[in-house]
ZATIRO-206215 format. One record per residue (C-alpha): residue in one letter; x, y, z. Coordinates in steps of 0.25 Angstrom, whole numbers, plus 5000, padded with zeros to 4 digits. Layout:
BEGIN
{code->A px->X py->Y pz->Z}
...
This chain:
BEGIN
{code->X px->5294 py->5348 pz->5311}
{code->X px->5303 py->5337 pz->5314}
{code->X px->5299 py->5325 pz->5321}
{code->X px->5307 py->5316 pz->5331}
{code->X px->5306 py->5308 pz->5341}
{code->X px->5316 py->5306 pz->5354}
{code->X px->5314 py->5293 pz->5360}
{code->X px->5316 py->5290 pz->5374}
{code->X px->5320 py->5278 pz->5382}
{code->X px->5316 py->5283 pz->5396}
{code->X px->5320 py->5268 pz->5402}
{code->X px->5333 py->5269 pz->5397}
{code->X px->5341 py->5279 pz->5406}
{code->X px->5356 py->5284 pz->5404}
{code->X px->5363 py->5291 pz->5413}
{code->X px->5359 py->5302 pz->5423}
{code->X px->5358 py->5318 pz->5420}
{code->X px->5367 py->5324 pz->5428}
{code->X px->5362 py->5337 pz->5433}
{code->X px->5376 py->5344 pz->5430}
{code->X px->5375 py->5343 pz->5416}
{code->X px->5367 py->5355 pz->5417}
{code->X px->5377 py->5362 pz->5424}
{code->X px->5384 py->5377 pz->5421}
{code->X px->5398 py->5383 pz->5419}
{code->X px->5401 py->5397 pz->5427}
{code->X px->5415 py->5403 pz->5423}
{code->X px->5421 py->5413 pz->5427}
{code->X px->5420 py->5420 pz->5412}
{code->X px->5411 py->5433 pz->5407}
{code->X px->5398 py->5435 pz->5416}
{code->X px->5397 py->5421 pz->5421}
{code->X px->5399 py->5423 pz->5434}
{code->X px->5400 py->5438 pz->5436}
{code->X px->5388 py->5446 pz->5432}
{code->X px->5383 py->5432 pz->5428}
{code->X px->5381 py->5421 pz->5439}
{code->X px->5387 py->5432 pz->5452}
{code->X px->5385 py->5447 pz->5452}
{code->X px->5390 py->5449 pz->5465}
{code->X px->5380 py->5452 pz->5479}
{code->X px->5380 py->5466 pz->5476}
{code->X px->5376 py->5465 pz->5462}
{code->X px->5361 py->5471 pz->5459}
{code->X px->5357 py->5457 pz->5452}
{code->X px->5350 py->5448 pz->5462}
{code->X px->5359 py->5439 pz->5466}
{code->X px->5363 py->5429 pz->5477}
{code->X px->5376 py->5430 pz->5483}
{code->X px->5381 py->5437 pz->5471}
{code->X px->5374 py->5427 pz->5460}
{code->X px->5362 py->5431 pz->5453}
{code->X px->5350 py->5426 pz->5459}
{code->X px->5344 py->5425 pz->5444}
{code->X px->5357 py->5417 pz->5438}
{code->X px->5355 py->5408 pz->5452}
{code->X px->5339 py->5405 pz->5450}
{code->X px->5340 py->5402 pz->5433}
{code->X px->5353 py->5393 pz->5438}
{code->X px->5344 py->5386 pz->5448}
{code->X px->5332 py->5385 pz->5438}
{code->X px->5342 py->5374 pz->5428}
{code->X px->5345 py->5368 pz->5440}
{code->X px->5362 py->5371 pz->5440}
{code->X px->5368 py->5360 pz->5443}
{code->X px->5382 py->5361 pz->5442}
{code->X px->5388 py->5375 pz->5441}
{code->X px->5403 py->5374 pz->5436}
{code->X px->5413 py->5387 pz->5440}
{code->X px->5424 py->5394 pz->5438}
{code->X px->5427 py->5388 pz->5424}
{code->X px->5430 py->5387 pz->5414}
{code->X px->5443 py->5394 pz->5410}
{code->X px->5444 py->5403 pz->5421}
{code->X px->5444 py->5390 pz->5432}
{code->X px->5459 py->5389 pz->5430}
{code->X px->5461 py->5403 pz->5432}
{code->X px->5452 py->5403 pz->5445}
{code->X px->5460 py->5403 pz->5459}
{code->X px->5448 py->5401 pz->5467}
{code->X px->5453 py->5407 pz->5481}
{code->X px->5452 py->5420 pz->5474}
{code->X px->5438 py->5418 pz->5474}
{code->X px->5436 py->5417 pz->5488}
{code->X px->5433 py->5427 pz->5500}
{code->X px->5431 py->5441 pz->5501}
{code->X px->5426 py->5444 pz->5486}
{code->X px->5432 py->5457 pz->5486}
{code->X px->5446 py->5452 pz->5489}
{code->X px->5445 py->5441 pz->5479}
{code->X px->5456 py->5441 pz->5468}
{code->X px->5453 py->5446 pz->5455}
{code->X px->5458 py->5439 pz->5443}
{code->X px->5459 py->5441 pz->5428}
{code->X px->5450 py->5429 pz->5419}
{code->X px->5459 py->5428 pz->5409}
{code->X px->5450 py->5417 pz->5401}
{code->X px->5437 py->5425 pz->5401}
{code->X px->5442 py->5441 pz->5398}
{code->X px->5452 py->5444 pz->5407}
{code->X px->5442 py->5451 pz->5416}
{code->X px->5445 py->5451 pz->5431}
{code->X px->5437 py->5440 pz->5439}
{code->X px->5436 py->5445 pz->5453}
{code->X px->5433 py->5431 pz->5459}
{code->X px->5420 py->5435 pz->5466}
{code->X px->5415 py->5425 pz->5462}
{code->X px->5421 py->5413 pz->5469}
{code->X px->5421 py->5398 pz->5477}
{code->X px->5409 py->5405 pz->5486}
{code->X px->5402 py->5410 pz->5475}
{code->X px->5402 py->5398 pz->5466}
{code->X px->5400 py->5388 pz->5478}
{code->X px->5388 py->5396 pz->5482}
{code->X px->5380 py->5397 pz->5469}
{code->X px->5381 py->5382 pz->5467}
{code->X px->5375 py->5382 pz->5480}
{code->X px->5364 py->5391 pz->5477}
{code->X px->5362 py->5384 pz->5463}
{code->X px->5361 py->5371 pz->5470}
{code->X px->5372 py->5366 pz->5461}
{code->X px->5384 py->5359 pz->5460}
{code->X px->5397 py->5368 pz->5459}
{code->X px->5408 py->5364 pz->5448}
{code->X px->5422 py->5370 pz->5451}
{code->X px->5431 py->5372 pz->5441}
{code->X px->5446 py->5370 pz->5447}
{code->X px->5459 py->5379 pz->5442}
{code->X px->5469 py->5369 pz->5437}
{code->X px->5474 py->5377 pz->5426}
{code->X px->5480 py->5388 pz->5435}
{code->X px->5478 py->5382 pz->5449}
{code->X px->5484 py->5374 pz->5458}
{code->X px->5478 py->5360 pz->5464}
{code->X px->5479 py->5367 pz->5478}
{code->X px->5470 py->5377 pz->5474}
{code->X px->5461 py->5368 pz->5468}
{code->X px->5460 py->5358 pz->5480}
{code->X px->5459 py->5370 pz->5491}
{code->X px->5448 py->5376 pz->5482}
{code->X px->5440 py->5363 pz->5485}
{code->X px->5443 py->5361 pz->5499}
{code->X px->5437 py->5376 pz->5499}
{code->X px->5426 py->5373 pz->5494}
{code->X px->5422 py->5359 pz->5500}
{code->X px->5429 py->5358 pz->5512}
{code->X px->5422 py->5357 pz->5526}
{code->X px->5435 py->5355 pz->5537}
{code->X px->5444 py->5362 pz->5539}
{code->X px->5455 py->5368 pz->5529}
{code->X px->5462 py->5382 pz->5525}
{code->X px->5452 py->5380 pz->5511}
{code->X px->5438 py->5377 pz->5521}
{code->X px->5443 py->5388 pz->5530}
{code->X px->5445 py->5398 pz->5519}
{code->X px->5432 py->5394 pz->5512}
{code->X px->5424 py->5397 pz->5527}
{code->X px->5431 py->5410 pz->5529}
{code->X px->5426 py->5414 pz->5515}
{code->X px->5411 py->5411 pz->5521}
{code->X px->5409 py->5395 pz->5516}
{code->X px->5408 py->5388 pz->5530}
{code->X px->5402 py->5373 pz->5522}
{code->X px->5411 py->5371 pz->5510}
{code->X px->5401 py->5368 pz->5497}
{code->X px->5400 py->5356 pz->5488}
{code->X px->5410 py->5354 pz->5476}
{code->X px->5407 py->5343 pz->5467}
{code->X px->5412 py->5346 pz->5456}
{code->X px->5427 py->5350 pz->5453}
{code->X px->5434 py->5354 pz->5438}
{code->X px->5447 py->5351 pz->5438}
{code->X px->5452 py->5360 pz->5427}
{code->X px->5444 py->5368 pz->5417}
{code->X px->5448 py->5365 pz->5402}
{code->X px->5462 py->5360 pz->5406}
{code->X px->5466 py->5360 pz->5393}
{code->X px->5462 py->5375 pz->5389}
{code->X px->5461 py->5385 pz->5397}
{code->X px->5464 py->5378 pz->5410}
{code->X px->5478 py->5374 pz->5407}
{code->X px->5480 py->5370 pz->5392}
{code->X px->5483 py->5355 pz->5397}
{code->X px->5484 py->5341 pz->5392}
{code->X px->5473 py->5331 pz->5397}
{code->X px->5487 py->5323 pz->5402}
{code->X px->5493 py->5336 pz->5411}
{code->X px->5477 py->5341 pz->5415}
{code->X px->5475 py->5327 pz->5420}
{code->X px->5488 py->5327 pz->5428}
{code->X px->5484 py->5340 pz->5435}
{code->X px->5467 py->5334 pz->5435}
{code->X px->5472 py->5323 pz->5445}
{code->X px->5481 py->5332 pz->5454}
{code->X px->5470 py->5341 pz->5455}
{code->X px->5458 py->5334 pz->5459}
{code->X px->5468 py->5325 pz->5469}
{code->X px->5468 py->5336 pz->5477}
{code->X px->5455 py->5341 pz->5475}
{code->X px->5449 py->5332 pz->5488}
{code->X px->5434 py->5332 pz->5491}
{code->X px->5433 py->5339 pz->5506}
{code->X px->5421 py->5336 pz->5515}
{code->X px->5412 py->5327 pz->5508}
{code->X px->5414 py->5335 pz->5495}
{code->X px->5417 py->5326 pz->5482}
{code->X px->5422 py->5332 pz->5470}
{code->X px->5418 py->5328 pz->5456}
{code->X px->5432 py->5331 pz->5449}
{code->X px->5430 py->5337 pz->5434}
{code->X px->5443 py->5334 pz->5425}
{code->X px->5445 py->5343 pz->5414}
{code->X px->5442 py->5337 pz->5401}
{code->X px->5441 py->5340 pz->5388}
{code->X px->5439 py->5352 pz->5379}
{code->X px->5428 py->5347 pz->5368}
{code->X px->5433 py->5335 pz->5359}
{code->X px->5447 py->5335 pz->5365}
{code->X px->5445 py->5320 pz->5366}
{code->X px->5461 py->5317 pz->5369}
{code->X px->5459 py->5324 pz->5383}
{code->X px->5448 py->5316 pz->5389}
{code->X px->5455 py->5305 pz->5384}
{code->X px->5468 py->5308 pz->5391}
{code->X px->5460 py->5315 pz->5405}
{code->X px->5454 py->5303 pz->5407}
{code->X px->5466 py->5294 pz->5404}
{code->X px->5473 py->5301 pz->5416}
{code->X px->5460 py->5304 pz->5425}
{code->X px->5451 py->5294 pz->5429}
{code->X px->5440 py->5293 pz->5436}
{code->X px->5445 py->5294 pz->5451}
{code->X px->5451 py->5307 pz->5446}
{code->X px->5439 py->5314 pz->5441}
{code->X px->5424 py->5314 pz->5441}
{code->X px->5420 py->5322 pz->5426}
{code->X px->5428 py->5328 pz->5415}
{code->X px->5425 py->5340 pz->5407}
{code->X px->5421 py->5342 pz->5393}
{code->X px->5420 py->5357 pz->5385}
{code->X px->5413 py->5359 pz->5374}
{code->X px->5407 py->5373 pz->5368}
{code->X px->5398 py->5375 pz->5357}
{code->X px->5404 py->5383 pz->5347}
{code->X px->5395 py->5387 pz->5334}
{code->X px->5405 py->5390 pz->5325}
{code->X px->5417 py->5379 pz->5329}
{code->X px->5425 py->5393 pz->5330}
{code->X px->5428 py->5398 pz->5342}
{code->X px->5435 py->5412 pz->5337}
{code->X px->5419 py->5414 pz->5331}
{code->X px->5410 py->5406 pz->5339}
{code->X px->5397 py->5413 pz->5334}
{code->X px->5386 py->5422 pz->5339}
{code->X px->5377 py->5416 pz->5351}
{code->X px->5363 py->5421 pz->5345}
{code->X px->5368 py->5425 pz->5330}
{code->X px->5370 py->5413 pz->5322}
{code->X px->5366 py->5406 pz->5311}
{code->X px->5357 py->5393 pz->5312}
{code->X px->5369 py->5386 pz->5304}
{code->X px->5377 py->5390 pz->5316}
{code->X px->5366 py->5386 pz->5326}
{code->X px->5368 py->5372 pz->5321}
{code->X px->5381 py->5372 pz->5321}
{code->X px->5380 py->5376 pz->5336}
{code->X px->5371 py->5364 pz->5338}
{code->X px->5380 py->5353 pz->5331}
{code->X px->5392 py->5360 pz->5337}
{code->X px->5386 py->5358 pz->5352}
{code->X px->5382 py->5345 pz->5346}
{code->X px->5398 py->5340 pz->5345}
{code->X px->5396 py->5339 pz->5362}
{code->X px->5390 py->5324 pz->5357}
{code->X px->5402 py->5320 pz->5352}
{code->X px->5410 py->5325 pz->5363}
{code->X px->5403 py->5319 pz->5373}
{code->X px->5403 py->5307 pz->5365}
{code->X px->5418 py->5304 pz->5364}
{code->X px->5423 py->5312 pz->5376}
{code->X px->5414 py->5301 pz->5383}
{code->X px->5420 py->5289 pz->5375}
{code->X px->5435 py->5293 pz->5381}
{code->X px->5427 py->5295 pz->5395}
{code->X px->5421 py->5282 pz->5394}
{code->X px->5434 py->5275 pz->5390}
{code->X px->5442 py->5279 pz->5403}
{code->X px->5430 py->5279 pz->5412}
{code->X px->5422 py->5268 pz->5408}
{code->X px->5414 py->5268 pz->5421}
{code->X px->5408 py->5282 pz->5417}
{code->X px->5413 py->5287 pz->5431}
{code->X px->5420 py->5301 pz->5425}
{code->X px->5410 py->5310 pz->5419}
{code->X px->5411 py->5321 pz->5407}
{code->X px->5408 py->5336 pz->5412}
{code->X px->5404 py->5345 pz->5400}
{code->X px->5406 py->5358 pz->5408}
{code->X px->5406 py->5367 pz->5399}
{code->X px->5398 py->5367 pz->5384}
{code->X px->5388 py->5377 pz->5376}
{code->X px->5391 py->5385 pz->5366}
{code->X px->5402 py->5395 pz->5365}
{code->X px->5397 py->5408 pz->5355}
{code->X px->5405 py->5421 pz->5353}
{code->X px->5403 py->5433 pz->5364}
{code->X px->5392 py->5442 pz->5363}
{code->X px->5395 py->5454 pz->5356}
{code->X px->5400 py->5464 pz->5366}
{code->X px->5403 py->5455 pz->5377}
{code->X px->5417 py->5452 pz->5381}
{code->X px->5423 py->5441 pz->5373}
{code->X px->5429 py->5433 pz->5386}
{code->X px->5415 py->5434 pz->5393}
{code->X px->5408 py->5422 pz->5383}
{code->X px->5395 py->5429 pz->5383}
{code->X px->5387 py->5424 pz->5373}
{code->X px->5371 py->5423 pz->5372}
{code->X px->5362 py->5410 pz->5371}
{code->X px->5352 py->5408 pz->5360}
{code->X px->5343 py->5396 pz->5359}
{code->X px->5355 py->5389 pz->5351}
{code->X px->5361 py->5388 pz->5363}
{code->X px->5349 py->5380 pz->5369}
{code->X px->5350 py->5370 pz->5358}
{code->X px->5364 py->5369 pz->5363}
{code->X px->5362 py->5368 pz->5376}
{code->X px->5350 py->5357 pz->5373}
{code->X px->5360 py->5349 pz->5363}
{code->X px->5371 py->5348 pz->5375}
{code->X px->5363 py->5345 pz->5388}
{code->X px->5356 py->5334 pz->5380}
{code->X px->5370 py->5329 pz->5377}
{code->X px->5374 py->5330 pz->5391}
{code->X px->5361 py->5323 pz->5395}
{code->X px->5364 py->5313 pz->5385}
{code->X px->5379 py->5309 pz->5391}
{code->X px->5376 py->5310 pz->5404}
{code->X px->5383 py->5295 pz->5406}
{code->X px->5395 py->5305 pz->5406}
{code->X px->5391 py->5321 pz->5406}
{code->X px->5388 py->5323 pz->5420}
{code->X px->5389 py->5338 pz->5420}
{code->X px->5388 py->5349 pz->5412}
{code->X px->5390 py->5364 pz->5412}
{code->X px->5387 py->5373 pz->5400}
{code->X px->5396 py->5385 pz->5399}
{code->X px->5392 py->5396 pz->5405}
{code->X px->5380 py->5398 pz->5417}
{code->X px->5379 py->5415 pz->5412}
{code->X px->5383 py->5424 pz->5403}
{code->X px->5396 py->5415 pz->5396}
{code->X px->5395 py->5406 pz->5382}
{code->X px->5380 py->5397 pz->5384}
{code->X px->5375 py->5403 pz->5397}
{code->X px->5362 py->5399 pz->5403}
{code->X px->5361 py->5413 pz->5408}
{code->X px->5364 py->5428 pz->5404}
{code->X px->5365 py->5440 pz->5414}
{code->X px->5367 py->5453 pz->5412}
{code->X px->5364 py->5462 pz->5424}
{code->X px->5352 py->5457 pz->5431}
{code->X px->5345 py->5451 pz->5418}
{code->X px->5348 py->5437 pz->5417}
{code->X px->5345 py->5426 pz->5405}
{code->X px->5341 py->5414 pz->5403}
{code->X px->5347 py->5408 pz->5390}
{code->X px->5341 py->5398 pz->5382}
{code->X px->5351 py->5388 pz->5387}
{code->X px->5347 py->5391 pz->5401}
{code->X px->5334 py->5386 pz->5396}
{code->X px->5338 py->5374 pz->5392}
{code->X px->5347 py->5371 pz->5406}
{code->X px->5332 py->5375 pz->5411}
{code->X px->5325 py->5363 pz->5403}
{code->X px->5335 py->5352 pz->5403}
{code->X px->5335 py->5353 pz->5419}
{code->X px->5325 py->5341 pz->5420}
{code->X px->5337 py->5331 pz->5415}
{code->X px->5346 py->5337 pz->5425}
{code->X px->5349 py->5320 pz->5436}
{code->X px->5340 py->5313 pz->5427}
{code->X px->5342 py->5302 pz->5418}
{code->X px->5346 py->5302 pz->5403}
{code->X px->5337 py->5292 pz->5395}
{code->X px->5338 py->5285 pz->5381}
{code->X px->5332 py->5297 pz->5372}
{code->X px->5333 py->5296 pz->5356}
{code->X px->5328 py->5308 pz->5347}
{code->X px->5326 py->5307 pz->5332}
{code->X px->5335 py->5319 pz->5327}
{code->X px->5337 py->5327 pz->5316}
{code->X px->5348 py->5336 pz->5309}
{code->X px->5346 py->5351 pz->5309}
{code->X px->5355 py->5362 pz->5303}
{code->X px->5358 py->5373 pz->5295}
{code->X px->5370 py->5374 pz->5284}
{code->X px->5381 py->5366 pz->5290}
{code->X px->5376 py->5364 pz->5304}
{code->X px->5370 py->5353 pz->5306}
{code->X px->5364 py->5346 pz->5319}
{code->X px->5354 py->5336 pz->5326}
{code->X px->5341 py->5344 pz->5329}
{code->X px->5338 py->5336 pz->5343}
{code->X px->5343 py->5334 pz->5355}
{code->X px->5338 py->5327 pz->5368}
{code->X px->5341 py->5322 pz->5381}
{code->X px->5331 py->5314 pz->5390}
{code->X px->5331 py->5310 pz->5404}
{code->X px->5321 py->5305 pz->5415}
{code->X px->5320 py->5311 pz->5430}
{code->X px->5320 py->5304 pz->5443}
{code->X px->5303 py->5303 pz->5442}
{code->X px->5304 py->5297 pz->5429}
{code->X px->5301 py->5310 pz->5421}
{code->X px->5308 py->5312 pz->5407}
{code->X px->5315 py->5323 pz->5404}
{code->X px->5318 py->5326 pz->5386}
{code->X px->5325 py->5338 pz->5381}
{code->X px->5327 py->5341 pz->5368}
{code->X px->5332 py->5351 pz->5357}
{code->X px->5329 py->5353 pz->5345}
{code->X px->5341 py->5362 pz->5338}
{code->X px->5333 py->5362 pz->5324}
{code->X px->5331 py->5376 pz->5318}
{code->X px->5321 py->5372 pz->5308}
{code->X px->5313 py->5360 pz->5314}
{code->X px->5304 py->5359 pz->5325}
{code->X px->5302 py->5345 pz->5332}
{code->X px->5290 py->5335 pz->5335}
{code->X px->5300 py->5327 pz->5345}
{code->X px->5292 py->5314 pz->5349}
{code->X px->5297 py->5309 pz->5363}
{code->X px->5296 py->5294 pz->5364}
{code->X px->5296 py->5292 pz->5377}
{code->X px->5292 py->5276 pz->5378}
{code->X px->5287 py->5270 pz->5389}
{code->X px->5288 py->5282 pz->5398}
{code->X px->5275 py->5289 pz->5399}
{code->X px->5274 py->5304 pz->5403}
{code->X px->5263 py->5307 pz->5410}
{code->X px->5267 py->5323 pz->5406}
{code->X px->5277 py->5331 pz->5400}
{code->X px->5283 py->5345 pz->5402}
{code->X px->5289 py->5352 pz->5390}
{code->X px->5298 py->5365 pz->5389}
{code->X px->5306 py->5370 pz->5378}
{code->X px->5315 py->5382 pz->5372}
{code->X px->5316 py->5386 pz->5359}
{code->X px->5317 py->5399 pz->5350}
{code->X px->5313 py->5399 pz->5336}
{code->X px->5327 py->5406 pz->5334}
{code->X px->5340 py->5400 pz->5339}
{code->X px->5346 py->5414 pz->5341}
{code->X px->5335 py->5417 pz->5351}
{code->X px->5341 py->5420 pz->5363}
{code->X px->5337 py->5428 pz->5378}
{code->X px->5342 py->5441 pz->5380}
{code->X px->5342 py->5450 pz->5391}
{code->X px->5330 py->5458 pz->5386}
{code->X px->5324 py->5445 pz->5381}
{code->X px->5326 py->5435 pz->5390}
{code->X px->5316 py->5424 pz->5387}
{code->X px->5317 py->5423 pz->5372}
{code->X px->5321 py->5408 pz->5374}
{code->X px->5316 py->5401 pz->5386}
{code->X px->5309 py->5387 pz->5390}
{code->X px->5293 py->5385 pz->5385}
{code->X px->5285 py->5375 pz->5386}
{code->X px->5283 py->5366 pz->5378}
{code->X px->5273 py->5355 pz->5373}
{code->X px->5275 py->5339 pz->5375}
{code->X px->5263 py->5330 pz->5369}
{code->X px->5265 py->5318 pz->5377}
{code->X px->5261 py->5304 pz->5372}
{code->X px->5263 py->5290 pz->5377}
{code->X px->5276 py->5288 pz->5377}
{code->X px->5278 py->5300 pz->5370}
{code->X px->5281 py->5315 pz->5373}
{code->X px->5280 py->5325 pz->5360}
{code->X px->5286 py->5340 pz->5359}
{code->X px->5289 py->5350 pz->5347}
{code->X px->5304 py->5354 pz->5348}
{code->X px->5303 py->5369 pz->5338}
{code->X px->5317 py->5371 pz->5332}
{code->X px->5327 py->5375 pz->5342}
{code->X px->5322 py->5371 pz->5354}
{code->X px->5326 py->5364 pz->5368}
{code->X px->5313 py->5354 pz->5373}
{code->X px->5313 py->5349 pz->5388}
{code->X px->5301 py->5337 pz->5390}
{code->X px->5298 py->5333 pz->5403}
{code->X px->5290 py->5321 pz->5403}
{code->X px->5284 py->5316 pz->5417}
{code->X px->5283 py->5302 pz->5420}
């Protein structure tokens, strides 16, 4: 057994946790949203107003905070007044980025505007500039947040919404330099600037405008976004970044059959998000010195190949305990550069890439990286504090990474919150938290883990992978827990 020891500086806070970097990425792609998160009022599944009651309670249960639609690719193909009205005259379209299926839009404005209600959660719309028109664009916010009077207010009240709902937040664009247009960062800011001037906030509604930034380490397009859009133009820009085991996205590898070289090579990969984060925040802090524009990684995880009899352009792909490592490594990152990440959103909610839930007819899973959203909740408007963990390498062959990672915050009582992983294989962990001159009075432990990292829940076993308790030998100043190999740790310790 490894011993370590994180210390902590509970007097020294950093920058607040905000609660959307715990958010969730909903495309239109696969069985997201149909047969996923909506299956219709008529479906059998128990549902409410066509969404499953189950997806709704395990989505409230992590406390979703922001829920991010309808891309991803398919937002430059979405003219959203199709998505209005009578569902049964709705136009139907072809998604030609996720299989080519038909999308019958029943899924819609209302749809969307209503589960974030019923979530309690912010909605995060993701506009069409790749094959829209800025008039569309701008009536489709006056639809949705406008209270006076107006063809877009009228129409949104004929189709049943009398009170317009709340848009905060407001993507511009979805990877504008792929899928959504093939631009260069000069042209996409070009087009950013006439959007959002015409994207107005209506009745007490302020928007929070999202730029489309860059695709991983393309360094040279935040550079040139922000030289042309500053901070009275936008609120955030965007960051994509997937997990890829292999490096090689024609063979991407298996989600629950791999070998414990490739299991590290997942975990150093995911690592790289440090260094992006890192000199993607460098340019940022060069053109906006006063920290006023902030960095939206909406969308990240890990990116395997389809399971085996699944349609290749539905992304469906299971979710072993690796991916709770992975999901442990990134939202302790997020935590950690929270001066800049303000929001989050891992890719996708159910049934596409790194879900947090599965469905398949009125079975539903929780996946171990639900679990971890489910013990990494405490951090969600705290404060990040000074923490510092002695570390370790682990590894296999030519895979190679640290073993620990941690974040640590304090509430508005004075509690402190620690999560950490421990991504060793091999090697369990006597992790000694020096906590200082804080004195806990009590502690709260919970962890997941599997002896396997393979270990994964299934529909006929659901609960192969899900939180336990766990121990905490508290001391004076000091709070004691054993981390076994692969496992994700969440220490509550009460003031």
């Amino acid at each position: 057994m490894k011993a370590a020891v994180l210390k902590i500086d509970a007097e020294k806070r950093l920058s607040r946790i905000n609660p959307e970097i715990y958010g969730h990425f909903s495309e239109h792609l696969g069985r997201c949203i149909y047969n996923g998160i909506f299956v219709g009022e008529d479906s059998a599944v128990p549902n409410k107003n066509g969404v499953r009651s189950d997806v709704i309670e395990a989505l409230k249960n992590i406390r979703i905070p922001v829920l991010r639609w309808p891309g991803g690719c398919f937002a430059d193909e979405y003219h959203w007044k199709d998505g209005i009205g009578e569902k049964s005259q709705r136009k139907k379209m072809v998604n030609t980025n996720w299989g080519h299926v038909v999308e019958d839009n029943s899924f819609g404005t209302h749809e969307f505007m209503d589960l974030c209600e019923e979530l309690g959660c912010e909605p995060y719309v993701a506009g069409n500039l790749g094959s829209g028109t800025v008039q569309e664009l701008a009536e489709w916010v006056e639809y949705m947040t406008f209270d006076g009077v107006s063809p877009m207010a009228e129409l949104r009240r004929k189709n049943g919404r009398e009170k317009p709902w709340k848009l905060k937040y407001l993507g511009i664009g979805n990877e504008s330099w792929g899928c959504g247009g093939n631009m260069r960062p000069e042209y996409y800011a070009d087009l950013y600037r006439q959007y959002q001037s015409f994207c107005k906030d209506h009745s007490g509604n302020r928007l929070f405008k999202v730029a489309c930034g860059p695709n991983a380490d393309d360094y040279s397009w935040t550079d040139k976004l922000l030289e042309n859009v500053k901070s009275w133009h936008t609120k955030a820009i965007s960051l994509h970044y997937y997990t890829v085991p292999t490096g090689d996205w024609s063979h991407k590898g298996s989600a629950t059959e791999f070998s414990d070289e490739e299991y590290y090579s997942t975990i150093s990969k995911t690592l790289y998000m440090r260094e992006l984060l890192d000199k993607h925040i460098e340019i940022m802090d060069k053109h906006d010195a006063d920290n006023s524009i902030g960095l939206i990684v909406d969308e990240w995880g890990c990116w395997y190949d389809v399971e085996e009899g699944t349609a290749p352009g539905f992304l469906y792909q299971q979710n072993a305990m690796r991916d709770a490592i992975v999901a442990a490594v990134n939202l302790n990152l997020f935590n950690e550069y929270s001066r800049r990440v303000i929001m989050a959103n891992i890719a996708q909610t159910v049934n596409v890439l790194q879900a947090v839930i599965l469905t398949e007819g009125e079975k539903m899973v929780l996946t171990p990286t639900y679990h971890v959203f489910d013990l990494f909740k405490e951090h969600q408007g705290s404060t990040l504090v000074s923490s510092q963990a002695e570390n370790f390498d682990t590894g296999s062959g030519e895979s190679h990474a640290p073993a620990l990672s941690q974040s640590v915050s304090v509430d508005g009582e004075g509690n402190l919150f620690i999560t950490v992983s421990n991504a060793s294989l091999s090697d369990s962990v006597k992790l000694s938290c020096d906590t200082g001159e804080f004195k806990a009075a009590r502690a709260e432990g919970r962890i997941v883990t599997a002896a396997d990292p393979r270990t994964y829940n299934s529909f006929d076993e659901p609960e192969r992978v899900k939180p336990q308790p766990l121990e905490v030998a508290l001391g004076e100043g000091s709070a004691e827990i054993i981390l076994p190999p692969c496992s994700v740790a969440a220490v509550k310790l009460f003031k």
